[in-house]
Each structure stands twice: as C-alpha cells, then as structure tokens.
Residue frames relative to the residue before (quaternion, step in Angstrom):
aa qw qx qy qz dx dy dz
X 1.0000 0.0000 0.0000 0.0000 0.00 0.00 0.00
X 0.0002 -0.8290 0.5447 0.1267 3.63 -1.01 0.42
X 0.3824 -0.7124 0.5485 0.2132 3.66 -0.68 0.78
X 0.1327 0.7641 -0.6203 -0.1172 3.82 -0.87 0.16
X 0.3267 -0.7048 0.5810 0.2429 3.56 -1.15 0.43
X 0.2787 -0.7422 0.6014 0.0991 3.72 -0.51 1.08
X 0.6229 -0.5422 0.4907 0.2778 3.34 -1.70 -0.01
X 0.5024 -0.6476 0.3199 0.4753 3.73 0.07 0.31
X 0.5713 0.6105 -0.3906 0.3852 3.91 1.21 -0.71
X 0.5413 0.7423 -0.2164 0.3304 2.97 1.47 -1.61
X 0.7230 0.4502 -0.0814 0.5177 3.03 0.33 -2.07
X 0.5551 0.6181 -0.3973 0.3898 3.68 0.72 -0.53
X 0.6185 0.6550 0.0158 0.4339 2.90 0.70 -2.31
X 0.7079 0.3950 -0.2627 0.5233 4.12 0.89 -1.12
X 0.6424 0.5086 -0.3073 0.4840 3.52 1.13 -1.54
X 0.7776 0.2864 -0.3611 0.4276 3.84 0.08 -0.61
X 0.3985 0.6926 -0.4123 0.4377 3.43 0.80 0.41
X 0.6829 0.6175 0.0595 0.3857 2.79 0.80 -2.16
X 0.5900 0.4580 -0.1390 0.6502 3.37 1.20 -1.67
X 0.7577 0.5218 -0.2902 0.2633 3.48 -0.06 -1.24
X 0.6415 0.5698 -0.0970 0.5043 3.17 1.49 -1.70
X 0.1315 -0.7429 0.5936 0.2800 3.56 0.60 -1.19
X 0.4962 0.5563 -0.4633 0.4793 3.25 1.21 1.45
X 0.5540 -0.5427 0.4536 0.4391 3.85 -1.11 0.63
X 0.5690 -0.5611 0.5625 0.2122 2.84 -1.80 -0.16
X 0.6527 0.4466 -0.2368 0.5644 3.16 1.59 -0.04
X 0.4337 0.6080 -0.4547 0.4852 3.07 1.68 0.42
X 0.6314 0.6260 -0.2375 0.3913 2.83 1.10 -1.53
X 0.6686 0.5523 -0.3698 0.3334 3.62 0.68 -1.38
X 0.6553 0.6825 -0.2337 0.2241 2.68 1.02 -1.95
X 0.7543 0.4562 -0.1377 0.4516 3.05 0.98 -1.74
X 0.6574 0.4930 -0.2573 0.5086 3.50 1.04 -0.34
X 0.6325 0.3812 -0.3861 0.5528 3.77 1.17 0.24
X 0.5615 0.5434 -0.3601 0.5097 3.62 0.89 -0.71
X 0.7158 0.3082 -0.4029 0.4798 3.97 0.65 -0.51
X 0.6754 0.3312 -0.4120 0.5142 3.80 0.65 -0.64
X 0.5170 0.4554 -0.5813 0.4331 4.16 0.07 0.09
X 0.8247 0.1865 -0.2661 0.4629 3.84 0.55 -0.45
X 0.4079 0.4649 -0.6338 0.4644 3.35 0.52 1.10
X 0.5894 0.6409 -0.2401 0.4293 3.16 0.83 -1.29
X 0.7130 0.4563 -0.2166 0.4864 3.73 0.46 -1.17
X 0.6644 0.5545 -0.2113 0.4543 3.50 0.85 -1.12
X 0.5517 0.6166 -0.2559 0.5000 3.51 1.32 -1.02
X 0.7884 0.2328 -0.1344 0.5533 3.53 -0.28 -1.64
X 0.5971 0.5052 -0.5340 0.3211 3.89 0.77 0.25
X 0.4298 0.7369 -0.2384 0.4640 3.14 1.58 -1.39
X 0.7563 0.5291 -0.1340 0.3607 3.35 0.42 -1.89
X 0.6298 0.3986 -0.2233 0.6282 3.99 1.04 -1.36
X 0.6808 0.3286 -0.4649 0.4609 4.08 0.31 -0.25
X 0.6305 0.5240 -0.4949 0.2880 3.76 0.67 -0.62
X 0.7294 0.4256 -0.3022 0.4421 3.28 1.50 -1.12
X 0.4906 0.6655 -0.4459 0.3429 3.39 0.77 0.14
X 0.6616 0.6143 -0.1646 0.3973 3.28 1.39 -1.60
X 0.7572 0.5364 -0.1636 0.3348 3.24 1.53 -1.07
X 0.4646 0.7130 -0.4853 0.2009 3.53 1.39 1.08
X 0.2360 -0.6711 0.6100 0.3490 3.77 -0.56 1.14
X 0.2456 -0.5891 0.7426 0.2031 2.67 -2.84 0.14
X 0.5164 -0.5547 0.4885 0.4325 3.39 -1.34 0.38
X 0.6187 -0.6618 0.2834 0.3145 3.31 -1.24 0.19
X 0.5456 0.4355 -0.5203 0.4919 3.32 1.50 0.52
X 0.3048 0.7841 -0.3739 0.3905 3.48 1.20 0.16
X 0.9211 0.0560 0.0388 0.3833 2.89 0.41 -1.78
X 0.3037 0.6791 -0.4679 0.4771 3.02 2.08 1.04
X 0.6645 0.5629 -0.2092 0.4448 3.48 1.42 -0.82
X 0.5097 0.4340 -0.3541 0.6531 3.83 1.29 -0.65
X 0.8938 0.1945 -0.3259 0.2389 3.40 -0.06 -0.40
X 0.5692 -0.5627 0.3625 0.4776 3.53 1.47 0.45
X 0.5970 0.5072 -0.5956 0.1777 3.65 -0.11 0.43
C-alpha cells in the first residue's frame, strides 16, 4: 500500500474529477502513475542505451570493427 500527501489544489482537482466521473480517486491515481512510471521507464531506458551507444573508436579501431 502507499499513502501520498497531495497539495490541497491537487486533491481538489482529483475529487471533482472523481465526483464528476463516478470514478475513485484511486482510480484516478492509479491510472495516472502507471502512465508516468512508463514514460519514466522508457526515458532512463532510452537514456542507458544512448549512453551505451556513445563509445567512440580511433580510426584504426574502427577500420578494424568494420573489416577494412
């Protein structure tokens, strides 16, 4: 279980949602952490392949990786 403490606008802002929808607020959360955890995942994955991708070679280096 996790508890969070919102801002008061916030919490405002979920409840009339909530009310409006005839959905919880913990729908709401729920569904609104599950989309930013996979932006979020995608990002810093994105991020460790870019730095992975980014190893230079000298050019007899990369005369050798590429067979000439």
């Amino acid at each position: 279980m996790l508890a969070i403490r919102l801002k008061p606008d916030l919490e405002e802002r979920l409840a009339k949602l909530a009310k409006r929808t005839g959905r919880t607020k913990t729908f709401y959360a729920r569904q609104a952490i599950e989309q930013h955890l996979e932006d979020l995942e995608d990002y810093y994955l994105a991020a460790q392949s870019l730095e992975k991708s980014k190893r230079t070679f000298t050019p007899a280096e990369a005369k050798r990786e590429l067979g000439l």
